[in-house]
N, C-alpha and C positions, 0 to 999 in steps of 0.2 A: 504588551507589545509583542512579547513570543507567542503568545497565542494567536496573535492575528497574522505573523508570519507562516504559524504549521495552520492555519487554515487554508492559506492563499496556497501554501506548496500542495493540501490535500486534494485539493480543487483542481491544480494542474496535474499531480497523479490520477486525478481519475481522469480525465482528459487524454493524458498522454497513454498512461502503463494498461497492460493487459488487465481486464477482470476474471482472475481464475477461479471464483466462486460461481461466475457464469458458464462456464465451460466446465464445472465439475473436476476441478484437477486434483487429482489423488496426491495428496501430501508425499505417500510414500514413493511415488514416482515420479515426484515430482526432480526435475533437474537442479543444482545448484544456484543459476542463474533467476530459475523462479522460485525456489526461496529467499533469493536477497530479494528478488523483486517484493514476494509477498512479506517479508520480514519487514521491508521496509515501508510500505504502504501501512502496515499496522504500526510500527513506531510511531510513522506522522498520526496520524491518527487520533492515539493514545492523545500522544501532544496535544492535536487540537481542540479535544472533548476534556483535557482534563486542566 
């Protein structure tokens, strides 16, 4: 049942949130706001692959 939840949420992250691996965004320069965003797009993730 939690798996089929962080799927449906991955699905609307990719949907809604930025792609910064498409855009090449430099970690190191990257702002605050796009590391939670990236931190958490990899959380759900984790979740839904594992």
């Amino acid at each position: 049942m939690q798996k089929h939840v962080f799927l449906v949420i991955a699905k609307f992250n990719k949907v809604i949130l930025p792609s910064f691996t498409k855009k090449r965004l430099d970690l190191n320069k990257a702002s605050k706001l796009q590391l939670l965003i990236f931190g958490w797009k990899l959380y759900v993730i984790k979740k839904a692959l594992g």
